[in-house]
Structure formats: structure tokens, C-alpha cells
N, C-alpha and C positions, 0 to 999 in steps of 0.2 A: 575265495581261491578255488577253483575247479580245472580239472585238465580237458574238459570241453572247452571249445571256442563259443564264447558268448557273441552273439547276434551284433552286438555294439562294433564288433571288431571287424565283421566285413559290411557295416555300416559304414565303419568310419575309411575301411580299404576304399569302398565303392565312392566317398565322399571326392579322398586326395587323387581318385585317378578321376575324379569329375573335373576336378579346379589343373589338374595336368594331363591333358589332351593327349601328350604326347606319352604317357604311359597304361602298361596292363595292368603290373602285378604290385601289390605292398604288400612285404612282411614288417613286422615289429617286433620293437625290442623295448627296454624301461633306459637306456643309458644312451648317449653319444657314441661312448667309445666302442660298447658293442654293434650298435646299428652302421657305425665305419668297417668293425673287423667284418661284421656279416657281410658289406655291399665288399670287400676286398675279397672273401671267400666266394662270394657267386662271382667275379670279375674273373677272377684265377680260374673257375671251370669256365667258364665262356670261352676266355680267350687260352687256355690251355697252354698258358705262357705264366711261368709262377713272377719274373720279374717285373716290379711297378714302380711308376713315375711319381712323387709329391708334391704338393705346393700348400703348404699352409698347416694349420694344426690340429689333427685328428686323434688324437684319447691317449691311453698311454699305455694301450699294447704291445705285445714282443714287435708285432711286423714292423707296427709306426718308429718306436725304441732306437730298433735294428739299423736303422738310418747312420746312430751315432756310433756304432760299433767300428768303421772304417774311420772317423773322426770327431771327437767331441765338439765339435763347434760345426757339424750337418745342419743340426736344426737352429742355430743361433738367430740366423732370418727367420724363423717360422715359430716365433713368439715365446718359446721358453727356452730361451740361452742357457748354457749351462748343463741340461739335464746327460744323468749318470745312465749307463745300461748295466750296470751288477744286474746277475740274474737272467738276463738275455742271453741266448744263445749264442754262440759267437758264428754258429753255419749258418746262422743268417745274415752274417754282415755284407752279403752280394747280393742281395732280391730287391731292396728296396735303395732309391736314388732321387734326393731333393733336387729339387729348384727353384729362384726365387719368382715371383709373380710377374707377369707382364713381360718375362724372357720366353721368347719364340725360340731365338735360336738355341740356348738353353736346352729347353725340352728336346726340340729335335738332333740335338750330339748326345740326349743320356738314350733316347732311341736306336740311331746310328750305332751306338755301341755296347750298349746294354738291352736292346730288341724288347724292351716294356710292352707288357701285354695289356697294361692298365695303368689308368692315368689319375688321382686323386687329388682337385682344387678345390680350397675354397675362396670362391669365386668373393664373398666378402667379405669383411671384419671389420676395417677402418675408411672404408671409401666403397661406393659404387665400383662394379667390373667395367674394365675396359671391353665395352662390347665387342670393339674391331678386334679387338685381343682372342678374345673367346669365340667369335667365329674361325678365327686361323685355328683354333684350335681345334676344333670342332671337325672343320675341313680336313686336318694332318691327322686326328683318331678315324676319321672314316676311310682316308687312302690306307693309313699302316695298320686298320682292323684290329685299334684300341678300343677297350672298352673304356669310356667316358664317364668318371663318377662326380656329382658337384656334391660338396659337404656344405648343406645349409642347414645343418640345426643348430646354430646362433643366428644367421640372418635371415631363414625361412620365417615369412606370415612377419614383419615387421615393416616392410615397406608394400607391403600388399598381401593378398590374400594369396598365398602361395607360395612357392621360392620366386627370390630375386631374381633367377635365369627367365624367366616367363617375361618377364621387363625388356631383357635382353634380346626375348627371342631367340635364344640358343638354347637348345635341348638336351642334356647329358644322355646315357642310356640308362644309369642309375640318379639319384638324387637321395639325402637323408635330412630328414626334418627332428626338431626335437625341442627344447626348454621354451620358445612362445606355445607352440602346437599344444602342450597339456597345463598351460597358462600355472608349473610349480606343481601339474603333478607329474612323475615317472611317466613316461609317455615319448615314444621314438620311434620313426619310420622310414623304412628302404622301401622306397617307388622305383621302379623300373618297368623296363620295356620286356616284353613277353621272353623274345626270345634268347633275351640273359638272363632275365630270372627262373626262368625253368630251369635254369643248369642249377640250381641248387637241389635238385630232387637224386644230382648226381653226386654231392655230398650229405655233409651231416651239421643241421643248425638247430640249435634245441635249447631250452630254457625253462624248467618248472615255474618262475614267475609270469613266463611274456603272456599266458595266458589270464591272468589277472584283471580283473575287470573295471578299474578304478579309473587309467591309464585312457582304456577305449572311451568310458563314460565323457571323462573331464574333457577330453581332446571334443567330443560332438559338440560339448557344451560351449565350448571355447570358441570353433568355429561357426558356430550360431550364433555366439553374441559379436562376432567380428566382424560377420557379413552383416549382422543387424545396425552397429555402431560405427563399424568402417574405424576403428579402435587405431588403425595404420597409419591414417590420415591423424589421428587426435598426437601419436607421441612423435610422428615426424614435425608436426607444429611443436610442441612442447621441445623438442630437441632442439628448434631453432632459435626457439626463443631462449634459450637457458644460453646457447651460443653465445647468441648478441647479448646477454647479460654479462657473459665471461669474459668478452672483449670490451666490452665499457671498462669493467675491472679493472683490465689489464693495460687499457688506456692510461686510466686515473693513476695505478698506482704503476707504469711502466716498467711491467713486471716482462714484457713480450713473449706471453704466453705463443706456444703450439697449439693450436685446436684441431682435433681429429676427430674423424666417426666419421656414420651415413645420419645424421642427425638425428636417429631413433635411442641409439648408440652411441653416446659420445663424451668428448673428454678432451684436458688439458695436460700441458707439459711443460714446465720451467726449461729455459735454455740450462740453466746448469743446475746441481743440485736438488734435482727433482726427488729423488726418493726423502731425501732430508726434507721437503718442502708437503711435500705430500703425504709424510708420515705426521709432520704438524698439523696440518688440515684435519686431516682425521681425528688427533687428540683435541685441538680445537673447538672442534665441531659437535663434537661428542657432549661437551660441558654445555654448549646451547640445545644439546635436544637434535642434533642431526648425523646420523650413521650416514658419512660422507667420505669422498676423497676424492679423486682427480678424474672418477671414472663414474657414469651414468645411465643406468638403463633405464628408459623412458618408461613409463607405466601411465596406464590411462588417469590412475589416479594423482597425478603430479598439473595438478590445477594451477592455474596463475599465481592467484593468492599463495599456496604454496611453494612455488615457484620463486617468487618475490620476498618471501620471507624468508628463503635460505637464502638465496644474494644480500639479501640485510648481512646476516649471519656473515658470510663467508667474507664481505665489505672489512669488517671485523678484524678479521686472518689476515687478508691480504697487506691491512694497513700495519701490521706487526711486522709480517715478511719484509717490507718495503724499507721497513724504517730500522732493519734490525741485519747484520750481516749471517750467513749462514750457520757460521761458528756461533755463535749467538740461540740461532735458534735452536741447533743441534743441542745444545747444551739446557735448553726448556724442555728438552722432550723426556719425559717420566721413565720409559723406557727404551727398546733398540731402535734403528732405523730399521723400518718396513724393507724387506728383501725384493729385490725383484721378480717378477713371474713371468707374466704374460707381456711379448715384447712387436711393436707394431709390424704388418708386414706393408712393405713399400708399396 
């Protein structure tokens, strides 16, 4: 730990505005939720407009919070229902104003009436963007001189070398990458275009950690073996295949699973009864040796063979589920039914 900038770290700056074209500057941060509130603080000096637009789920700071202060159920679309603001300010319950994904018109009446200076989606979580989506969008921040941020540190570097917008061809003026990028270590990044990231010299953004050197190392290291392995290509396969294993399952035991994700990412969902179904899998699975449950994140290291050998497993579970009413199974489980958390966005 030094309060110098170690070399690594406008290495790895010089790296992410290589692989995005379309940007100058990155700062860093070690979390999510900070590298959101940072691109939201340099957004607010840019656009010189304190109130912003949402779409999707960004960490669990006052500004993000602040959403639920005008109604508990703001963020119920944007994957964790439910959440309490004790502790939040309550003069911020006018700055900040959701919407849900894939609504144009949406966005443009919380504009029209709340004059948003800044706009924050994440463009993926459970499915590919709607390209045609994200250019209207794109179009409507450059007429109304919004500043455009995408939150890709969940889907950044998993479907390519980069964020998902690059696929797109649609270019935010910020972007945040984070949990692939230091492949599990602390490691988080706000890319942007010059002339919004320089409005942060008009504020104040500071961390005695962010200089940390562990962070910048693991992130080079990470992006060298991805461009070497093409590592994107390996769990997008691996994600497909576990799919079509999950639908044979679901076939066999006509269970009519949900399957969602970008297949890197992915996951099932029982028509009813799913947290009681899901909270079984997991004690289930656990007794065979696999820390599992309805949600998957693909890793290089999820080879066939291993692959094939949870589907045995999970073969198992399902044929209990099948054969056994829910009341039934609820009543097998050791402890509570698992809570719900993160809830999908359309």
C-alpha cells in the first residue's frame, strides 16, 4: 500500500481505453457501488444538472437508495424488491427517478419533467440489449445534453473483450467495469470521454485504498490471459451447454422451467414455488459435493466432465421435486426458505 500511483495502474488506464476507442480517461476504484457513485459525481459536474435517470441495479448508496424514499416498491423492477432507505436522507427523495428497461417513452416523460442531467443503465444482466433500444437512447442523451453512463461491472469482459456496448456499437460517455475485470480481486473502473471526466478535477474523489496495487496487477493479468484464451468464447459455450442440459431436465421431469441469462450468466426458475424449490437444490446439492442453486456464473474452469457430473447430481433433485408436492418438500428442508434478493429485469 503506497499513496503513489504505481505504474500497473496507468498501464492497466492505457490498456481499457485501448480495447474502448471511444474513450480518454479511467479512474478506479476496488467496489461497484463506489465506481457507480464516482461516474454519478463526475455526471452531475458535467451536466451541472444534480437530477438522474435509472435503469437497473447500481450498489447501495444514499443517491441509488434515494429512488425508494418517494415509494417502496421504485426499485422492485430493478432486482431487489423490497429494499428499506432508514438512514437516507429524505432531501433526496427528488434527484433520483427509475424506469424500467426497454421503455423509451418512460425515460423521456421522467426528462420532460424532471429535466435529468444523467442517465444510468445497465444495459445487461439477463438477456443481450436491445440495440435499436440503446441507440434511441443514445440519440435522445445527445439532443437533451445527458450525460450517458452504462454499468457494466457484471457484464463487462464476459461476452468479449470489453463491455457489451462495443457489440452494440453504442458508446456511453461513461462506462464501469468490475468483478470479471480483476478475475475475484478488488478491482473497478470508470472509463470515460475526456470531456466529462475532467469535470471531476471540479470535485472531490479520494480513497486511501484505490491506490493499492494488487487491484491494477490482477486486472493486467486477467486481461492477458483473456486475450490469450479468448476465456469469453470458453463460458459462453459452457453457459449453453448447461442450458440445454437444464431443458432436457426439465423436459424429463416436466418441471417447465424459466431459463434466463446471456449464457455466460445463467439460470432457472420454477413457475411456482421457486424460492422453496431452490432453497432444496442448494441443501441437496450440498450432500453431493456441489455449492449450487438456480444461478450460474460460468467460469473457465466448468469443463464438460464437470458439467455433466452436476446434471447427474442435479438429475437426482429434480426427480424428488417431481415426484413430491411442494408442501412436502418445504417440510425436507433443515432450515428457512432462502429470501429473496436479486429480482430479474425484463
Amino acid at each position: 500500500m503506497t499513496t503513489l500511483n504505481c505504474p500497473e495502474e496507468y498501464l492497466l488506464a492505457k490498456k481499457l481505453v485501448k480495447l474502448h476507442p471511444w474513450s480518454d480517461m479511467v479512474k478506479f476504484a476496488r467496489s461497484g457501488g463506489e465506481a457507480n457513485s464516482i461516474a454519478i459525481r463526475i455526471a452531475r459536474a458535467a451536466s451541472k444538472r444534480d437530477n438522474v435517470g435509472i435503469c437497473g441495479y447500481h450498489g447501495w448508496h444514499d443517491w441509488y437508495l434515494s429512488v425508494n424514499l418517494r415509494s417502496k416498491k421504485n426499485l422492485n423492477t430493478h432486482l431487489l424488491p423490497g429494499l428499506e432507505t432508514d438512514g437516507v436522507p429524505k432531501s433526496l427523495r427528488n434527484n433520483v427517478y427509475a424506469f424500467n428497461n426497454n421503455d423509451l417513452y418512460a425515460l423521456k416523460k421522467i426528462y420532460h419533467k424532471h429535466k435529468i442531467g444523467s442517465l444510468i443503465i445497465e444495459i445487461a444482466r439477463n438477456h443481450m440489449p436491445n440495440e435499436t433500444y440503446l441507440k434511441s437512447v443514445r440519440e435522445f442523451c445527445n439532443k437533451k445534453k445527458i450525460v450517458l453512463i452504462f454499468d457494466e461491472c457484471t457484464s463487462g469482459f464476459r461476452r468479449n473483450l470489453g463491455g457489451i456496448h462495443l457489440l452494440a456499437k453504442v458508446y456511453p460517455d461513461i462506462a464501469m467495469f468490475g468483478k470479471a475485470l480483476g478475475n475475484g480481486y478488488a478491482i473497478t473502473a470508470v472509463v470515460g470521454k475526456k470531456k466529462v471526466m475532467e469535470k471531476a478535477k471540479n470535485s472531490f474523489i479520494s480513497s486511501t485504498m484505490w491506490s493499492e496495487r494488487v487491484g491494477f496487477v490482477a486486472a493486467l493479468a486477467t486481461l492477458k490471459e483473456m486475450e490469450r484464451t479468448k476465456s469469453f468464447n470458453q463460458i459462453i459455450s459452457n453457459g449453453k451447454y448447461i442450458n440445454k442440459k437444464w431443458l432436457e431436465l426439465s423436459k424429463k421431469y416436466n418441471l417447465n422451467l424459466k431459463i434466463k441469462g446471456f449464457d455466460c450468466i445463467t439460470s432457472f426458475e420454477f413457475p411456482k414455488n421457486n424460492q422453496i424449490y431452490k432453497t432444496f437444490i442448494s441443501q441437496e446439492m450440498l450432500k453431493k459435493g456441489y455449492l449450487a442453486s438456480n444461478l450460474i456464473y460460468i467460469s473457465t474452469k466448468h469443463t464438460k466432465k464437470i458439467i455433466d457430473n452436476y446434471i447427474q447430481a442435479l438429475d437426482k433433485v429434480f426427480y424428488l421435486i417431481k415426484n413430491n408436492k411442494a408442501k412436502v418438500i418445504k417440510s425436507l428442508l433443515k432450515g428457512p426458505v432462502s429470501k429473496k434478493t436479486f429480482k430479474r429485469l425484463n
